[in-house]
C-alpha positions in Angstrom: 125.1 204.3 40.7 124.3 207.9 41.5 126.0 209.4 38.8 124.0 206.5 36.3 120.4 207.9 38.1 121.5 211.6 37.4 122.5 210.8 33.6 119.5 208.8 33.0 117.3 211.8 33.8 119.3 214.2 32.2 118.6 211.8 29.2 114.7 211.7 29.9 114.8 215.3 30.4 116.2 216.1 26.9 113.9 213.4 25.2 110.7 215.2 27.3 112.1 218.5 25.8 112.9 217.6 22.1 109.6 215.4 22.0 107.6 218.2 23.5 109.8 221.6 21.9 108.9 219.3 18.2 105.1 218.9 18.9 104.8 222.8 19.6 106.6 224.1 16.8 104.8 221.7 14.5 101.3 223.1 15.7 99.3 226.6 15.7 100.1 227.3 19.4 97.9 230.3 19.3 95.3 228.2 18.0 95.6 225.7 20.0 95.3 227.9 23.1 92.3 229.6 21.3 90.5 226.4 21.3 91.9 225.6 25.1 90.2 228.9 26.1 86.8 228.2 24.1 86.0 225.7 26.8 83.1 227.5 28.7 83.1 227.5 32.0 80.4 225.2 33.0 82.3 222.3 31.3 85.2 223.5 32.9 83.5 223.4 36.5 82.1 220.0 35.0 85.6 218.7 34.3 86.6 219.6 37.8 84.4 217.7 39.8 84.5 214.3 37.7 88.1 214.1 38.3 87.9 214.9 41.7 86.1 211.9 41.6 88.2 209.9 39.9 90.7 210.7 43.0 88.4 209.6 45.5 87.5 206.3 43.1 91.4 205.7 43.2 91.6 206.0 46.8 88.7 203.8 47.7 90.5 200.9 45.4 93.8 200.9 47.3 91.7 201.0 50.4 90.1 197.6 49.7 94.0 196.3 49.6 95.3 198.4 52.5 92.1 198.8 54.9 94.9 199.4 58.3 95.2 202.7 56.7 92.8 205.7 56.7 91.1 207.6 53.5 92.7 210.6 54.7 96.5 209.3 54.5 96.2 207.5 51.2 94.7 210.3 49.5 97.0 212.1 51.6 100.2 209.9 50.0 98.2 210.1 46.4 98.6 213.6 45.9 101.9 213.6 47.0 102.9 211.1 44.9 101.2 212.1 42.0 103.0 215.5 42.3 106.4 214.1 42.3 104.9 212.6 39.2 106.0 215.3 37.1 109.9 214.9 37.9 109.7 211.0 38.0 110.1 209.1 34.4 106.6 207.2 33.7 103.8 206.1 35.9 105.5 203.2 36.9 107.9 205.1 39.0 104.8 207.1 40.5 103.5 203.8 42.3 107.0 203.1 42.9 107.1 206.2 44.9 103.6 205.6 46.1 104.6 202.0 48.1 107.6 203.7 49.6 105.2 206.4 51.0 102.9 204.0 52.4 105.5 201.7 53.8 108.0 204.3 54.8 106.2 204.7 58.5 107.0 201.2 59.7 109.6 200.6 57.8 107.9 197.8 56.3 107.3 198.0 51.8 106.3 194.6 51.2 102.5 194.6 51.9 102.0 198.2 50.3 104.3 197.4 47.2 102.5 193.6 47.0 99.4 196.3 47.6 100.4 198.7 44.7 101.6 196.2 42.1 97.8 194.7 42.7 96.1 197.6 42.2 97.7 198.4 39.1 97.1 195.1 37.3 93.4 195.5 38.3 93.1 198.5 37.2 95.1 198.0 33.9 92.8 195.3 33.0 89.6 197.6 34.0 91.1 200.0 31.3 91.8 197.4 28.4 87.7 196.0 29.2 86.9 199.6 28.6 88.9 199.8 25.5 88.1 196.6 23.7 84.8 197.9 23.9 85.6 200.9 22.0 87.5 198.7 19.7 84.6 196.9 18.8 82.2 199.0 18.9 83.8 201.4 16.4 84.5 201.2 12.6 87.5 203.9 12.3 90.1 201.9 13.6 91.9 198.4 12.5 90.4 195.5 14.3 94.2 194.0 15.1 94.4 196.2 17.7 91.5 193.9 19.4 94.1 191.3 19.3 96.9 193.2 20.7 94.3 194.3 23.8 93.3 190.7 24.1 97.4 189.7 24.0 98.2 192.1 27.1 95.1 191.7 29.0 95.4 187.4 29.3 99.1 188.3 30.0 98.2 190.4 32.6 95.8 188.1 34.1 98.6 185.2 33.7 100.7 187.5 35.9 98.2 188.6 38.5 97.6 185.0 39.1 101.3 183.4 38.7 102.0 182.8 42.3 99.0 181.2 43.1 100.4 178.3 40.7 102.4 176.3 43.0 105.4 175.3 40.7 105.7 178.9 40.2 105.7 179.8 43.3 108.7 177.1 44.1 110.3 178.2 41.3 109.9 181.7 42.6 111.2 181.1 46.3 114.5 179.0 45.0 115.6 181.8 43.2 115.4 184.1 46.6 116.8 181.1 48.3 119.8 180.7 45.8 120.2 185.0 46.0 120.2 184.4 49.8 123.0 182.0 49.8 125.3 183.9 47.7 124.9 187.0 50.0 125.4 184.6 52.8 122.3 185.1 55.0 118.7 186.2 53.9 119.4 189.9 54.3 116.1 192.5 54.0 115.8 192.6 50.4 115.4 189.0 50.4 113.2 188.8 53.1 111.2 191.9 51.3 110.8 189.8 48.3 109.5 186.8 50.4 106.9 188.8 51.8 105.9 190.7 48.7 105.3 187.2 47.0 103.1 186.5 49.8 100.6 189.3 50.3 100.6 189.4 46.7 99.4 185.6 46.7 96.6 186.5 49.3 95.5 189.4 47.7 95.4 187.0 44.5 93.3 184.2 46.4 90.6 186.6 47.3 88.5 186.8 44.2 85.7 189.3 45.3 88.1 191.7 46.7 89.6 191.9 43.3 86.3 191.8 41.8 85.7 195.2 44.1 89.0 196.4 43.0 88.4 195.5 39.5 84.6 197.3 39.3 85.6 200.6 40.6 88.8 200.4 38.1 86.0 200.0 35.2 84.0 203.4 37.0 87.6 205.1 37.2 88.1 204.6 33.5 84.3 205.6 32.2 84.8 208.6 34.1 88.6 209.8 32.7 86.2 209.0 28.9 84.0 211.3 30.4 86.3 214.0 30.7 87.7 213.3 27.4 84.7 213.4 25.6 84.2 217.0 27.4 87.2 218.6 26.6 86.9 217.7 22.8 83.5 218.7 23.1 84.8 222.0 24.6 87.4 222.6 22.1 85.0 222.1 19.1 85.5 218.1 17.8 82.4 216.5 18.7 81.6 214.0 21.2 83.3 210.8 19.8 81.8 208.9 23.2 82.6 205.4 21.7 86.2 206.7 20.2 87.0 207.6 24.0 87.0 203.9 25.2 89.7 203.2 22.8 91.9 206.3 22.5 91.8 206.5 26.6 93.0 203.3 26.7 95.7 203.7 24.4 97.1 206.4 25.5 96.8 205.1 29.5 98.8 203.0 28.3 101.4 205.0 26.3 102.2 206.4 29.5 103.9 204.1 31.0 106.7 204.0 28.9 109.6 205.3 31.2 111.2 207.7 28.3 109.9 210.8 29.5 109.7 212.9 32.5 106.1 213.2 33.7 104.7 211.4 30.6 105.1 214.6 29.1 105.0 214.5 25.2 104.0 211.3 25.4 100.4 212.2 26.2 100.4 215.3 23.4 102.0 212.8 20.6 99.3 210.4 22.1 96.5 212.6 21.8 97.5 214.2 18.2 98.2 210.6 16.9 95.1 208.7 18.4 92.5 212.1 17.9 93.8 212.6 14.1 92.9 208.6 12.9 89.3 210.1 14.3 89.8 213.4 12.1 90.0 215.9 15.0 92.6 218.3 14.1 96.3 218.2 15.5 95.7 221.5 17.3 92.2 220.7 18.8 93.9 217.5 20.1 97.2 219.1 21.5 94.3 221.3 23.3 93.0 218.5 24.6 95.9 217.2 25.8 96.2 220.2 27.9 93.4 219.9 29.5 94.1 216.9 30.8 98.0 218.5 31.8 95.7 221.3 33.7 94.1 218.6 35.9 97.0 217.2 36.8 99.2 220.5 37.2 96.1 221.3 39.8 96.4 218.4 41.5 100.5 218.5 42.0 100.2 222.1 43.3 97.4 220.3 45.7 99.6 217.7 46.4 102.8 219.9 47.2 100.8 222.9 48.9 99.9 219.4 51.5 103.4 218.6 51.7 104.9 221.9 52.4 101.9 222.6 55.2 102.5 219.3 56.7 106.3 219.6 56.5 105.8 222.7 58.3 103.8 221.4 61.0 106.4 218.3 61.6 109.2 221.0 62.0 107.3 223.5 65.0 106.1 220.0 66.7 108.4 216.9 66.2 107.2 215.2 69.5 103.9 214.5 67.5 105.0 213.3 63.9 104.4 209.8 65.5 101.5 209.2 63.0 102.1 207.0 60.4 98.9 206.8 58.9 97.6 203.7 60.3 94.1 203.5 62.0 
């Protein structure tokens, strides 16, 4: 099993480096860092504190799931987690990582992970509200890509709500039942599953927290089309506000495709591919792309500079690593 983990990110890691060595030698990399460099300063600062809130925006939605545990130690466990993000394959494996965090103190995953998968279906259907709008709104894109947002938004919906259905749910608990009986007690990842299905039912039966949840998603998104509309402001291509709903979206959503380390190449093929059907140059969108990369470079050395400190701390004075984050 090891040995299949280590070859499977050797793989990604060549598929991040062909994809990524293919866009650069493709592209004016001088020009593209000229343009990366013509973003003034204000913007930049701009940039900066607009995803800084989207951080805190991210943290205040898994609050509302998880209120036992402080601001401080989920943004704490975000940067962390999002700075592992560059070695991990996809964002899925980032939230992955995020439950495990959350969990790891008590030894107990199933509320965060029920907590985590939540929080990602809200705010995946935030981000496809943002981009049918774009969709519609605009006239340089095909209109069947309307249906294919509608398609994946009522199937995430479906699947947000599937346990709450009763025959579902029965279905759902005879399967860990039959698993049970061939391992010949209940066992922990049984028991995990158990629970999982039912925080995740609560969490499903409580229609204004979600609608919370679901209202700062839509806030999260229009601010990362913020910053996108800045950068290829910055780099010279215009505003495009209404192209951002879509192109934000699509790419969002690119990036979870676990074929790559980090998402990277992913985003940059992204960007190049969704920017050029707008007309903005492959080279002013590869900038772009790196703009974004900057943000979350910045936040991983955050995130890492946290853990090594705290690490640190932990090793001079074990007697008082006792906190697990809870109030």
């Amino acid at each position: 099993m090891r040995l299949s983990r280590n070859v499977k990110t050797i793989l990604k890691l060549c598929v991040t480096i062909a994809l990524l060595g293919y866009i650069l030698l493709a592209n004016d990399v001088t020009l593209v860092f000229k343009y990366l460099t013509a973003i003034s300063p204000f913007i930049w600062i701009t940039i900066f504190c607009f995803f800084a809130a989207c951080v805190h925006i991210a943290v205040i939605r898994t609050s509302l799931l998880l209120p036992g545990y402080t601001k401080r130690t989920l943004l704490y466990i975000r940067l962390v987690s999002s700075a592992y993000g560059f070695i991990l394959p996809g964002q899925l494996a980032v939230e992955g990582l995020r439950a495990y965090l959350l969990g790891k103190g008590e030894n107990a995953y199933s509320k965060p992970g029920a907590a985590i998968v939540v929080d990602k279906i809200v705010s995946l259907l935030a981000l496809l509200v943002t981009g049918l709008i774009g969709l519609i709104l605009t006239n340089k894109i095909s209109k069947s890509y309307v249906i294919a947002f509608c398609a994946i938004g009522i199937t995430l919906i479906l699947f947000l709500f599937s346990f709450n259905f009763s025959f579902v749910r029965k279905r759902a608990d005879d399967l860990l039942l039959l698993l049970s009986r061939k391992n010949g007690k209940p066992g922990k990842v049984t028991t995990f599953f158990t629970q999982l299905l039912d925080y995740w039912q609560g969490y499903a039966s409580n229609k204004i927290l979600l609608l919370k949840s679901f209202m700062y998603g839509i806030l999260f998104h229009l601010i990362a089309v913020f910053i996108g509309i800045l950068l290829t402001y910055g780099v010279g291509a215009g505003l495009n506000a209404i192209d951002w709903l879509w192109i934000n979206a699509t790419v969002s959503i690119a990036l979870l495709l676990p074929i790559t380390l980090g998402g990277l190449g992913i985003r940059e093929a992204g960007m190049i591919g969704m920017l050029g059907l707008i007309g903005i140059k492959s080279e002013q969108a590869l900038a772009v792309s790196f703009g974004f990369l900057s943000l979350l470079l910045i936040q991983a050395v955050v995130g890492f500079g946290i853990e090594i400190v705290i690490t640190l701390k932990r090793a001079k004075t074990p007697e008082d690593n006792v906190d697990n984050g809870k109030k």
